[in-house]
C-alpha positions as CSV (number, residue, x, y, z in Angstrom):
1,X,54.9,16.6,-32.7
2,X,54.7,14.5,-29.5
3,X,52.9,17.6,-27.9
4,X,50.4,18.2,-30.9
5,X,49.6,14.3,-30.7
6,X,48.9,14.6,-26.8
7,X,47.0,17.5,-27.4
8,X,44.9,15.4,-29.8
9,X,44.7,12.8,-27.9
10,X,43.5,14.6,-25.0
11,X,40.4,16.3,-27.2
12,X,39.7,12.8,-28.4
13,X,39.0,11.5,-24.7
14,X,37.3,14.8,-23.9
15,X,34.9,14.2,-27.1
16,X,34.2,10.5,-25.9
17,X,33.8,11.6,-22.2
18,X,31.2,14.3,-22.9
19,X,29.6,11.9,-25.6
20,X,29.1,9.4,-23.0
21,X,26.8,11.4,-20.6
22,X,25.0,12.2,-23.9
23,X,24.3,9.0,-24.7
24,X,22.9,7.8,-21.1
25,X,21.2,10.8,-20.5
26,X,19.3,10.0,-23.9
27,X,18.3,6.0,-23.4
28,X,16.6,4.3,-27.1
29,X,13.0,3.6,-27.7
30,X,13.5,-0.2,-26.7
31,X,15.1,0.7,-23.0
32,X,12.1,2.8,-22.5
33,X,9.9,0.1,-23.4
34,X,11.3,-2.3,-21.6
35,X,10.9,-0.2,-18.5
36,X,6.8,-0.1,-19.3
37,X,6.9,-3.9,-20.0
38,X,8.3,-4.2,-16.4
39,X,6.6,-2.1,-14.6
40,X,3.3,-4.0,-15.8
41,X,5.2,-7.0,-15.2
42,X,5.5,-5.3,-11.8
43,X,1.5,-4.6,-11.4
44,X,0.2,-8.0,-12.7
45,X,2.2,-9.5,-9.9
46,X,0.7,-7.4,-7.4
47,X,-2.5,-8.1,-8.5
48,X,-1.7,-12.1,-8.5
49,X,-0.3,-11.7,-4.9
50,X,-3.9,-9.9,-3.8
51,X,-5.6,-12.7,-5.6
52,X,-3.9,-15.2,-3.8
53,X,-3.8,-14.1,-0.3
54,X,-7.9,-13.2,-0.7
55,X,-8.1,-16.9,-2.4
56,X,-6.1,-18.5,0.6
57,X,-8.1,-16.5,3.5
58,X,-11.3,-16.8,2.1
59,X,-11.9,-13.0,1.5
60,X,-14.7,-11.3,2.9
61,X,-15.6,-14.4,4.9
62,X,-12.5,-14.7,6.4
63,X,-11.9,-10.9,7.2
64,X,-15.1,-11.3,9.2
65,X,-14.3,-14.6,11.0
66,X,-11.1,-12.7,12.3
67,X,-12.9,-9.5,13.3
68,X,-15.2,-11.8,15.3
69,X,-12.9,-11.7,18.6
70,X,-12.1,-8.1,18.5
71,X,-13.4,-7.6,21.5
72,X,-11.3,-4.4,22.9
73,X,-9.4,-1.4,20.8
74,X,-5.8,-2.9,20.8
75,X,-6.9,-6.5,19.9
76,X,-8.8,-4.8,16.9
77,X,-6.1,-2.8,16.0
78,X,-3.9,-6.2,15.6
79,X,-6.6,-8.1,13.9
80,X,-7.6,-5.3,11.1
81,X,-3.3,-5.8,10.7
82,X,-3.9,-9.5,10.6
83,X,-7.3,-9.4,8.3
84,X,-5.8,-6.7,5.7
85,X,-2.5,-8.8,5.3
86,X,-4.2,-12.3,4.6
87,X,-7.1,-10.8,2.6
88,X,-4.3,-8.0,0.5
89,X,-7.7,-6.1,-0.1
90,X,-8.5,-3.4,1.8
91,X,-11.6,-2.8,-0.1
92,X,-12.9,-6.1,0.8
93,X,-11.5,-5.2,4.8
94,X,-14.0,-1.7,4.5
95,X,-16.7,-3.8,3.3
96,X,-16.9,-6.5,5.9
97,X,-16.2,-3.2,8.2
98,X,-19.3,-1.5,6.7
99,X,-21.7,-4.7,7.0
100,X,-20.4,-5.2,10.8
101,X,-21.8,-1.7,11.5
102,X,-24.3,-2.0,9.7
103,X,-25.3,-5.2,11.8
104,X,-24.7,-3.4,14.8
105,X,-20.9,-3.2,15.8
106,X,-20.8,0.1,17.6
107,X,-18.2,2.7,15.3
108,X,-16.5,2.6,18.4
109,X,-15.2,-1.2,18.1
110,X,-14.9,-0.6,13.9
111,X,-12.4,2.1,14.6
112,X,-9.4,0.8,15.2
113,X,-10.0,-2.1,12.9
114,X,-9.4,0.6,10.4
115,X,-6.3,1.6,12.3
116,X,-5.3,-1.6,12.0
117,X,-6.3,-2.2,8.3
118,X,-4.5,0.9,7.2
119,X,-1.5,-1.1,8.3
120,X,-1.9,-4.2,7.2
121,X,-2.0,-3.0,3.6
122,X,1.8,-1.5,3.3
123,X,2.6,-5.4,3.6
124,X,2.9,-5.2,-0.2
125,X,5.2,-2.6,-1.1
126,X,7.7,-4.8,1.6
127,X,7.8,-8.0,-0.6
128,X,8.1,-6.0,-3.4
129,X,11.7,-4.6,-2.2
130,X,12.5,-8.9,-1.5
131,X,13.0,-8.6,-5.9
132,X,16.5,-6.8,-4.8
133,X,17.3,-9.4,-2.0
134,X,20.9,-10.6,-3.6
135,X,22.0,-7.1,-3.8
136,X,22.6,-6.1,-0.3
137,X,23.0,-2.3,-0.6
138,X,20.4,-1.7,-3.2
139,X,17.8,-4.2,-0.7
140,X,18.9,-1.6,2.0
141,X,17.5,1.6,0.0
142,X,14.3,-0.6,-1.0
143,X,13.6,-1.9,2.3
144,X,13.8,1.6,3.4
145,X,11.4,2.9,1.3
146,X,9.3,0.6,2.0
147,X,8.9,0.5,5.5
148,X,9.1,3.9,5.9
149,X,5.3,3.4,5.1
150,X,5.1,0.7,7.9
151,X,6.4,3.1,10.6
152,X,4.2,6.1,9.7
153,X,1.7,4.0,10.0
154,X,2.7,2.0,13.2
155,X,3.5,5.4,15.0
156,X,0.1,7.4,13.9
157,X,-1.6,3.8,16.3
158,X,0.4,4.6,18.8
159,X,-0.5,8.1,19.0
160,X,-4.1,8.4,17.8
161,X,-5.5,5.0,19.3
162,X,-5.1,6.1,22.7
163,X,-6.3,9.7,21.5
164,X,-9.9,7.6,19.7
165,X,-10.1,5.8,23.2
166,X,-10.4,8.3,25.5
167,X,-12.0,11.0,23.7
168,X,-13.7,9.3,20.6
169,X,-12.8,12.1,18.4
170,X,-12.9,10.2,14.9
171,X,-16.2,8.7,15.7
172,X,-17.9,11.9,16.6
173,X,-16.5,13.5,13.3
174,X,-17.5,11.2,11.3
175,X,-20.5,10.7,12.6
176,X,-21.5,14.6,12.0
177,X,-19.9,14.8,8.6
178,X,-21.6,11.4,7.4
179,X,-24.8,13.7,7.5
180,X,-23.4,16.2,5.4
181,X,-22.9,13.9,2.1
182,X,-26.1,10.8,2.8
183,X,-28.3,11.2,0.5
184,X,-26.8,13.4,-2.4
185,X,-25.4,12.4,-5.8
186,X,-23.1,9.6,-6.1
187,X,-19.6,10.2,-7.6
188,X,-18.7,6.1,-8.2
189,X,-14.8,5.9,-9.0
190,X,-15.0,3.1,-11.1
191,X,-14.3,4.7,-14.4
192,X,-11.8,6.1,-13.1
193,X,-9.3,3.4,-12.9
194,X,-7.6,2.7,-16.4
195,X,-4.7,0.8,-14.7
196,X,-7.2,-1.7,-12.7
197,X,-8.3,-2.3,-16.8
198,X,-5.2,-2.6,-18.6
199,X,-4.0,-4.9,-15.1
200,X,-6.7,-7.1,-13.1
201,X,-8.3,-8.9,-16.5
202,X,-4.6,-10.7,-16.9
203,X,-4.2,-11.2,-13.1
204,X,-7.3,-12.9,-13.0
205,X,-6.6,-15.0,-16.0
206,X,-3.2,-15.7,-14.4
207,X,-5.1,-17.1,-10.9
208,X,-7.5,-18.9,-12.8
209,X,-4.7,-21.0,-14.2
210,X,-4.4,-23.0,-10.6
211,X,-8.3,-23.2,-10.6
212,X,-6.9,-26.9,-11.6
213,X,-5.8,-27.5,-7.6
214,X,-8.3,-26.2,-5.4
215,X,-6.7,-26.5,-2.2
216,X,-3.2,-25.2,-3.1
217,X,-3.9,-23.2,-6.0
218,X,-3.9,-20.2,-3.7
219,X,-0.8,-20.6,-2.3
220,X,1.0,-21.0,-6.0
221,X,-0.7,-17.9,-7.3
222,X,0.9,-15.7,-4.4
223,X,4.1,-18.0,-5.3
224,X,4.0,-16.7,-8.8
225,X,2.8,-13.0,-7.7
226,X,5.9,-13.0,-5.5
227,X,8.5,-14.6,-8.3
228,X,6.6,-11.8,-11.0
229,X,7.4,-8.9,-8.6
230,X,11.4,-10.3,-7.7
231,X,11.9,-10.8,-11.6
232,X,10.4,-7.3,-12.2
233,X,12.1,-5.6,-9.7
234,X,15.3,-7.1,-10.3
235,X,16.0,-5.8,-14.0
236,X,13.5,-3.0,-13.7
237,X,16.5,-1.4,-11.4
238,X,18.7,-1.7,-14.2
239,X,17.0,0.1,-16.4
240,X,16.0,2.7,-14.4
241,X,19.7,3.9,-13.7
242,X,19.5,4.4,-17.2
243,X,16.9,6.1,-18.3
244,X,16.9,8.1,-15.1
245,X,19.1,10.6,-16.1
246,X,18.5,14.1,-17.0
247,X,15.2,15.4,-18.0
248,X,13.4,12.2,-16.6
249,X,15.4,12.7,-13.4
250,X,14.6,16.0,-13.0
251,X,10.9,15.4,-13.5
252,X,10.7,12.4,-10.6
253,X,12.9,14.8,-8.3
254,X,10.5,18.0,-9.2
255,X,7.1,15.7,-8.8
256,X,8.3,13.2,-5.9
257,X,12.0,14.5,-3.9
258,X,12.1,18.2,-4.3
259,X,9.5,19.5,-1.9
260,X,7.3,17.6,0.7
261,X,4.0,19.1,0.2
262,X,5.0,18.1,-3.6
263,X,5.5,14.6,-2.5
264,X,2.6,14.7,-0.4
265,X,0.1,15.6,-3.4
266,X,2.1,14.0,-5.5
267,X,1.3,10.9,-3.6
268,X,-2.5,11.6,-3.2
269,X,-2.9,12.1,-6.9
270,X,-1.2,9.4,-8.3
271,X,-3.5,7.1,-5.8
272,X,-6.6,8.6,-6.9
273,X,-6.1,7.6,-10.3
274,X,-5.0,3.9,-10.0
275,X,-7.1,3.5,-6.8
276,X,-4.6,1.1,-4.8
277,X,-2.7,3.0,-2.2
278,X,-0.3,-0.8,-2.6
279,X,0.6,-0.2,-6.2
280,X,1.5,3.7,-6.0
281,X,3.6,2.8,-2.9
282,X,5.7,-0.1,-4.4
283,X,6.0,2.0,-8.0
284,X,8.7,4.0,-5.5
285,X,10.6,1.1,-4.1
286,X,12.4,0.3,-7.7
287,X,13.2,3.9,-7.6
288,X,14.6,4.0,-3.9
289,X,16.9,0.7,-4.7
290,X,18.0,2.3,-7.9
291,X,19.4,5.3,-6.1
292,X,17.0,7.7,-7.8
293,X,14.8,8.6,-4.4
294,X,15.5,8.5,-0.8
295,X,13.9,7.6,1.9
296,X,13.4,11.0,3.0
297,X,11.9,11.7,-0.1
298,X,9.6,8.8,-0.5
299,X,8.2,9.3,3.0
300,X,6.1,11.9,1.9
301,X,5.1,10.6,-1.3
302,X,3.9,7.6,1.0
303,X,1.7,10.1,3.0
304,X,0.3,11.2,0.9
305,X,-1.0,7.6,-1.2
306,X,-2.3,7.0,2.2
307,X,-4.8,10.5,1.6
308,X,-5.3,9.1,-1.4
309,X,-7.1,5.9,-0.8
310,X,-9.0,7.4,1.9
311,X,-10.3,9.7,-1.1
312,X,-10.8,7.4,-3.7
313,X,-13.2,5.6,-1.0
314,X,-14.7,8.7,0.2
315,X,-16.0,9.0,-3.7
316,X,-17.1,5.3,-3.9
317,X,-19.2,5.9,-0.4
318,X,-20.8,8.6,-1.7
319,X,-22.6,6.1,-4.5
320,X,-23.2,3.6,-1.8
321,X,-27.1,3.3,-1.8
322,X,-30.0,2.1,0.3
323,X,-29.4,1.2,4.1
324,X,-25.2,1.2,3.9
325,X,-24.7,4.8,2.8
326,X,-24.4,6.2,5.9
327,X,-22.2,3.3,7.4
328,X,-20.2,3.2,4.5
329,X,-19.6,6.8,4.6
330,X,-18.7,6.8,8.2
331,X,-16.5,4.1,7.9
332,X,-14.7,5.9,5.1
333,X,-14.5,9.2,7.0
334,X,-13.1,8.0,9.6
335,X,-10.3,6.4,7.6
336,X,-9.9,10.0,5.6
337,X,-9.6,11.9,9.0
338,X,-7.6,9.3,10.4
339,X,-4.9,9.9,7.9
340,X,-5.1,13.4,7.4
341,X,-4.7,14.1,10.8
342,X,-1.5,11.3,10.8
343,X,0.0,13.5,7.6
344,X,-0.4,16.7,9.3
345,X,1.0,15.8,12.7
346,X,4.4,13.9,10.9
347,X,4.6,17.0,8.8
348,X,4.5,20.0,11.2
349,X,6.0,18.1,14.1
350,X,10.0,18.0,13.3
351,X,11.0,14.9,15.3
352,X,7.7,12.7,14.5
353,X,8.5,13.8,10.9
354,X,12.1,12.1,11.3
355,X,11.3,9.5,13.5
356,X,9.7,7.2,10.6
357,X,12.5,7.6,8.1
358,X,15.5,7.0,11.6
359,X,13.4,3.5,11.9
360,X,13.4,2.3,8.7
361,X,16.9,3.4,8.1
362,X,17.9,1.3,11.5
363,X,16.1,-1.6,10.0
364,X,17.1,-1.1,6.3
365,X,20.6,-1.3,7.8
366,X,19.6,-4.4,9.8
367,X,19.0,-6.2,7.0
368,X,21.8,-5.0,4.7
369,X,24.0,-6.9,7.1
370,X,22.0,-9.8,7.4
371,X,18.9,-10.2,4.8
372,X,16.8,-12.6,7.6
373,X,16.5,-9.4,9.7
374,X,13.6,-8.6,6.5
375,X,11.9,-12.0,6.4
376,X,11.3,-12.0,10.0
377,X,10.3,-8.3,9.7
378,X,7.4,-9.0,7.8
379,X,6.5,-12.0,9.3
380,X,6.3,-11.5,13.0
381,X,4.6,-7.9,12.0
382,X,2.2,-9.0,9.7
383,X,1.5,-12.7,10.6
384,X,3.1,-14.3,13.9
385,X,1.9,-11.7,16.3
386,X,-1.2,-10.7,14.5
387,X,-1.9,-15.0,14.8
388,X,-0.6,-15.5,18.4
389,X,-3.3,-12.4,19.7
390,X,-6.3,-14.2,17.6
391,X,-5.2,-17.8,19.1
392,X,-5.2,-16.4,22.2
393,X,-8.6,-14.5,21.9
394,X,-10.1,-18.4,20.6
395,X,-8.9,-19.7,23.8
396,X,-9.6,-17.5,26.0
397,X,-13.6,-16.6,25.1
398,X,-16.1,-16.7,22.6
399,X,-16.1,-14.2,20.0
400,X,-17.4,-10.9,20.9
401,X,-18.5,-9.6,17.6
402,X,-20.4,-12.8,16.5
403,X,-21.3,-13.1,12.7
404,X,-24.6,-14.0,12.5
405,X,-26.9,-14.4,9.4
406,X,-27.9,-10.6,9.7
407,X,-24.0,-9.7,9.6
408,X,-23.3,-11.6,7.1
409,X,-26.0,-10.1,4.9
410,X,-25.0,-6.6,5.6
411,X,-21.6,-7.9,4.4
412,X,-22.5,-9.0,1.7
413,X,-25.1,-6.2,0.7
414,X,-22.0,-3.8,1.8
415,X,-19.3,-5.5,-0.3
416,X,-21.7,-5.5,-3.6
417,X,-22.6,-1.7,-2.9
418,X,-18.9,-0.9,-2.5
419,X,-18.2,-3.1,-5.7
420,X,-21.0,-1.3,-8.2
421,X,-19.7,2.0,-6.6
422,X,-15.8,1.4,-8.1
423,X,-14.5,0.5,-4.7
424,X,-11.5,-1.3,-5.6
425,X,-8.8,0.2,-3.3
426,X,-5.9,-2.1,-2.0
């Protein structure tokens, strides 16, 4: 009797253990749900952050005011970090870019202002990992995938600005290959992006409620961008240890983790469609804290949204009309080549392909121990020494690349061509 009763007991537990896995591996309607209402959650805030910072800086105006001491490659490497991080638009970045050119910055100067703008975006998908700040092992897996990004980007300067310097190879090639496509049919992106849709008409109606307080209303939109992303971030992690379990699992791990070219195209793809390299790249970060992705595997996945805005633009350039086109065009190749060539070297090269995922493990680790490490991270990265190089450049001499009424117009012209072509990459 006591045996048969164990026995039953222990096919009871066994029926309740395997029903368990069952039941997890199968999440309800409303968890599901509650994901998508999150991960837009997740977006708007984005979108109010960008707002912000561009309402704060002053946008296009303000991009070009700090452009105007970029006087040598390095200081305009820093600067494109410093305009791309106030502005959080690196459309409106390209266009001040474009109209610079166009006004006659030699490509040579406007070239490592794109270096630097390709970094100054990634500042993004970093606050977005802050939403897992009170849990200090699950900030460590976010903060690593998101500054993985950083460091790819940080290590393809160090190699391919001295590389642009000497031998100019990014300006010759574009210059050539701007030929190839000036002058044919446009292919505008705009229709393209059914997230920017669904996603920018709120943002915009969330800014506009500070239009009340001119002077600070741009500070307490990013304020609310930031508190939307922490509140997003922090149950969206929840949920997705739940409902990423079996088939969803495998899907992520088969699109994203199992192969890096997979990651890589995964990456590019998914960036096409929504058009902002910053939302693709902090989509991940929820996944990373949540245990569901690596680093390792996000790195490529990163790559590759960088290939993808440099496509996405490539498209819009190619609708650019009248005088811009072939600045536009240049400007946009450059940033394509500049990235392909980054993804190819990290990929084929073993140690340069570890080296950005070693670095952002060191720092995740940093700040699992003490959470200040990531504060002053992004700050003296994308602000303090970005700040202290442009103070310096004010004292020291007059701006080199003076914006003048005929700048300014090509600016503008530039940013409304970029605009009507669906340029809305950030």
């Amino acid at each position: 009797m006591l045996a048969r009763d164990i026995a039953q007991g222990t096919e009871n537990m066994s029926e309740i253990s395997a029903a368990r896995p069952a039941r997890n591996g199968n999440p309800g309607l409303s968890t599901w749900l509650g994901v998508a209402a999150l991960v837009y959650l997740l977006l708007i805030g984005v979108s109010v952050i960008g707002y912000g910072f561009k309402w704060v800086s002053g946008g296009a105006d303000g991009a070009a005011a700090i452009f105007a001491f970029a006087n040598n490659p390095v200081v305009g490497v820093i600067l494109g970090i410093l305009a791309t991080a106030t502005v959080q638009s690196s459309s409106t970045v390209t266009s001040v870019i474009v109209g610079l050119v166009a006004g006659g910055v030699p490509v040579s100067v406007a070239v490592p202002m794109v270096m630097g703008a390709n970094m100054g975006t990634t500042i993004t998908n970093t606050i977005v990992s802050l939403g897992n700040l009170k849990e200090p092992h699950t900030f460590n897996k976010s903060f690593q995938a998101a500054t993985v990004h950083d460091f790819f980007n940080l290590y393809s300067i160090l190699i391919f600005l001295p590389i642009e310097v000497l031998f100019h190879p990014l300006e010759r090639m574009a210059g050539v290959m701007s030929g190839w496509f000036a002058g044919g049919s446009g292919a505008a992106v705009n229709e393209l992006n059914f997230l920017g849709a669904i996603t920018k008409p709120v943002a915009k109606t969330a800014v506009a409620l500070f239009d009340i307080m001119p002077s600070l209303g741009g500070y307490f939109a990013i304020a609310a961008g930031i508190g939307m992303v922490i509140a997003a971030v922090l149950y969206l992690g929840r949920l997705l240890r739940e409902v990423m379990t079996g088939n969803a699992r495998g899907i992520i791990q088969l699109a994203i983790g199992r192969r890096p070219m997979a990651g890589i195209a995964s990456g590019a793809a998914i960036t096409v469609l929504v058009q902002s390299s910053s939302t693709t790249t902090s989509l991940v970060v929820p996944l990373a804290g949540a245990g569901i992705l690596s680093t390792k595997q996000v790195f490529p996945f990163t790559m590759g949204a960088n290939i993808g805005t440099c496509i996405a633009a490539l498209l819009a350039a190619t609708a650019v009309g009248g005088e811009s086109q072939v600045f536009a065009l240049q400007i946009a190749i450059v940033h394509l080549m500049y990235n392909l060539l980054g993804v190819v070297t990290f990929s084929v090269v073993p140690w340069l392909r570890s080296t950005p995922i070693h670095s952002a493990r060191w720092l995740g680790d940093k700040t699992e121990g003490n959470r200040g490490w990531a504060l002053a991270y992004i700050f003296t990265v994308f602000f303090i020494v970005p700040s202290l190089v442009l103070g310096g450049q004010k004292l020291l001499e007059e701006p080199e690349t003076s914006i003048g009424a005929e700048e300014s117009a090509a600016i503008r012209e530039a940013e409304k061509e970029l605009e009507d072509a669906g340029l809305t990459i950030e």
